[in-house]
C-alpha positions, 0 to 999 in steps of 0.5 A: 553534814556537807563536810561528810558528804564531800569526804565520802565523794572524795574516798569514792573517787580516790578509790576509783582513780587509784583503782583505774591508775593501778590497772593502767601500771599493770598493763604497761608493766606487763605490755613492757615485759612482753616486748622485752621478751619479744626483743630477746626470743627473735634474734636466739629463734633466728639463730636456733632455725639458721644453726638447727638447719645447717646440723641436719640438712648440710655435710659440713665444710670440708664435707668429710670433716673430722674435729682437727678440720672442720670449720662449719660443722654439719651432721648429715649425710644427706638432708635430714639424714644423720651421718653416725661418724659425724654424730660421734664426732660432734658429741665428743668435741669440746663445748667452747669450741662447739660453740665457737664452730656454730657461732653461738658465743652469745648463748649456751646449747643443748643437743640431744638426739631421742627415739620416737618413745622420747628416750635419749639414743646411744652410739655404738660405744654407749654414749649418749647422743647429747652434747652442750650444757643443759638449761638450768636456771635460765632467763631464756630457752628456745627450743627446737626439735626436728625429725631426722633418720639416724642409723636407718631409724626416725629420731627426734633432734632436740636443740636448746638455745639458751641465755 
């Protein structure tokens, strides 16, 4: 009869400890992924606000670039106000050296520019105003999306930064 007893204690307290240890592993798991995750979304946000800003609130250098004499590409005629020709410019420049101009040889982009009903714009030569390669199957998208006037009319810029 103490035999049993001591067998019942002890499938009792394996139980709570395997218990409390599975516990403990899924929350320094879980703990550990989020700063993983942490560690890979801040430096990309960094990047995404530092290249975001320079699109919309600088002309870029020169400041009447064409795709032959750019150096920093900007889109804006003035901040947060979208030049049409440097748009176009911008959506037919080829996608490495996009993303060599922006500085983003670490991460794939995405540009599109919306309406305020959310649906993709077009230029005068009916095109539409997107450029770089949408997220698929992605370990990481941070996205960003920022009001600007394009053609005397609100618009909503979207860019994706993703690995």
């Amino acid at each position: 009869m103490k035999a049993q007893v001591w067998s019942m204690d002890f499938l009792m307290s394996a139980f709570i400890f395997l218990t409390a240890f599975s516990l403990v592993v899924f929350a320094w798991n879980y703990t550990s992924l989020r700063v993983s995750q942490q560690n890979e979304v801040g430096p990309a946000e960094n990047t995404l606000i530092m290249v975001s800003d320079a699109l919309v609130r600088t002309p870029g250098i020169p400041e009447s670039w064409d795709s032959d004499t750019v150096t920093s590409i900007g889109l804006s005629s003035r901040e947060n106000v979208l030049n049409r020709t440097k748009v176009d410019m911008f959506i037919n420049m080829s996608y490495e050296y996009t993303k060599t101009l922006l500085g983003l040889e670490k991460y794939h982009f995405y540009f599109r520019l919306k309406d305020m009903n959310g649906y993709v714009m077009q230029n005068t030569y009916g095109q539409n105003l997107t450029a770089g390669t949408y997220p698929q199957d992605s370990e990481l998208v941070v996205p960003i999306q920022r009001h600007v006037l394009y053609n005397g009319d609100m618009a909503k810029l979207d860019f994706m930064l993703w690995v």
